[in-house]
N, C-alpha and C positions, 0 to 999 in steps of 0.2 A: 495620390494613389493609395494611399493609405489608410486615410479616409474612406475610401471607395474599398476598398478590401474588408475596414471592419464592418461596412455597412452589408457587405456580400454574407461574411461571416452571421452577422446579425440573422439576415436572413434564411441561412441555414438554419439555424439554431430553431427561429421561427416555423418553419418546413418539419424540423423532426419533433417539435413538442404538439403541433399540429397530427401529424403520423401516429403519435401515441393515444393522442386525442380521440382520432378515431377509430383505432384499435380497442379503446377502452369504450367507447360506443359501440360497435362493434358487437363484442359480448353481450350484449343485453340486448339485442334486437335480432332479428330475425336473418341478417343479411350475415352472415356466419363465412361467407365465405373471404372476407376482407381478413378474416382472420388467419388465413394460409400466407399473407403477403410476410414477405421477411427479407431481412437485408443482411446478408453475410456481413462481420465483422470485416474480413479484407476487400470484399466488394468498398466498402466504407473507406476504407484509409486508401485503397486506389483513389477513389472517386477525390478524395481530401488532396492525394497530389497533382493528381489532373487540374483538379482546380488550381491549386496554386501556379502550377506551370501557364497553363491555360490564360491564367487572368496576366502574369506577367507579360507574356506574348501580345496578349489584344490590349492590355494595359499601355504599353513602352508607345507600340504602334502607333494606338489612338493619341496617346499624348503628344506625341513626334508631328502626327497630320492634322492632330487638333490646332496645333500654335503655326500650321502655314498659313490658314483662314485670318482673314480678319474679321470675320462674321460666323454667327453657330452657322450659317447656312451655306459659305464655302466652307467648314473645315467639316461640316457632312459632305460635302460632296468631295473631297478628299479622304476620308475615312471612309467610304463604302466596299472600297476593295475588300478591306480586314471582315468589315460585316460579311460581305458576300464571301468570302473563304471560311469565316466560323460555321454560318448556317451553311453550306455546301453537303455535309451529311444528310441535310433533312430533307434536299431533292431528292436525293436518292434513298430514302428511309424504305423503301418496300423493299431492294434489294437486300438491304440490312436484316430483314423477317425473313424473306428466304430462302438468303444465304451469306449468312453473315461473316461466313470466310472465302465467302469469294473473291474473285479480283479486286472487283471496285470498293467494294468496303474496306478490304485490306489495307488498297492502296488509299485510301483517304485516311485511315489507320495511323499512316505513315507518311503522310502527308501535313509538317509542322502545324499549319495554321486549322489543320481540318480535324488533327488527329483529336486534341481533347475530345467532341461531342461524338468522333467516330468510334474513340476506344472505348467511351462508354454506354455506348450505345450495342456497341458489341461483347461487349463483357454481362450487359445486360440479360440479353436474348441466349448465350450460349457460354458455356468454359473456354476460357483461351490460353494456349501454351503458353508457360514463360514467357519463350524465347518473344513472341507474338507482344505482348504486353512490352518486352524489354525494348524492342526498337521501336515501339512505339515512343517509350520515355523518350529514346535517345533521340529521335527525330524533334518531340518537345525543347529537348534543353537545348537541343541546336536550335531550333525556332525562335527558343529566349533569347541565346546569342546575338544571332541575325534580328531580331526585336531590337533587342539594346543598343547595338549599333546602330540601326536605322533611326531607332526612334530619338536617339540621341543627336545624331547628325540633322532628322528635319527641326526639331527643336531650337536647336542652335541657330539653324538658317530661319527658321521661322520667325525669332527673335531680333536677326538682326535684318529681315526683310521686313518691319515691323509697318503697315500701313501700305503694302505691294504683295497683290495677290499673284503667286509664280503659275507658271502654266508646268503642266504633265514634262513637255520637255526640260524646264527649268529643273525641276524636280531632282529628273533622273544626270541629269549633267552635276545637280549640287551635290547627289551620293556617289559619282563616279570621280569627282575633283577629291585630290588626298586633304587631308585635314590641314 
């Protein structure tokens, strides 16, 4: 995971010297209007925490459903939940342009697995209260929670189910069994 975080990191880095790139192209041609683009300095350090929560969250997850596979091709089809809950904003992305404090953006807002691309996709398009932002976090670090437990417990059982692929009901009986 680690690994995988500096490589994310990397390519941020990559993303913004690319942005400045062509903002400095930009100036000298005609296309002038690329030059209104700008990114609030706290726009920025949200987006830095979202990520990090974000990646912990699908990080724990994935690693927890990756080790029940014995094959990349069960433990994708065990990791597709987290997939289909990350992107879960982007069905709904017109709602988002809209009305981005509507219900359902809200509630995807605030919704652990959904909120990273929801909150910034809303913070995007429009200003949002504090309070809006703050439970968003707080639905995050709970998400991380509930990550680290789960992801932790299918690990373990993954590990020692080593060469036995569990079924959906396996699953949920080996996170509901106490440690």
């Amino acid at each position: 995971m680690v690994g995988l975080s500096a490589l994310g990191l990397t390519q941020l880095v990559v993303w913004g010297l690319a942005f400045q790139r062509v903002r400095t192209w930009a100036a000298n041609t005609p296309v002038k209007d690329l030059l209104d683009i700008s990114l609030e300095p706290a726009f920025l350090a949200l987006g830095a925490a979202v990520l990090v929560l974000g990646y912990l969250m699908y990080g724990l997850l994935m690693a927890g459903f990756g080790a029940l596979g014995t094959t990349v091709r069960e433990s994708q089809q065990f990791s597709i939940l987290v997939s289909m809950s990350a992107m879960l904003p982007m069905f709904f992305n017109s709602l988002f342009f809209l009305n981005p404090n509507g219900a359902i953006p809200r509630a995807l807002s605030y919704f652990p697995w959904s909120a990273p691309l929801a909150l910034l996709m809303r913070m995007a398009i429009t200003p949002l209260p504090w309070w809006d932002i703050l439970l968003s976090f707080g639905a995050m670090v709970l998400g991380v929670a509930v990550s680290f437990w789960v992801g932790v417990r299918l690990f373990r059982v993954g590990l020692l189910m080593f060469g036995k692929r569990p079924t959906w009901r396996e699953v949920l009986a080996l996170l509901r069994r106490p440690v």
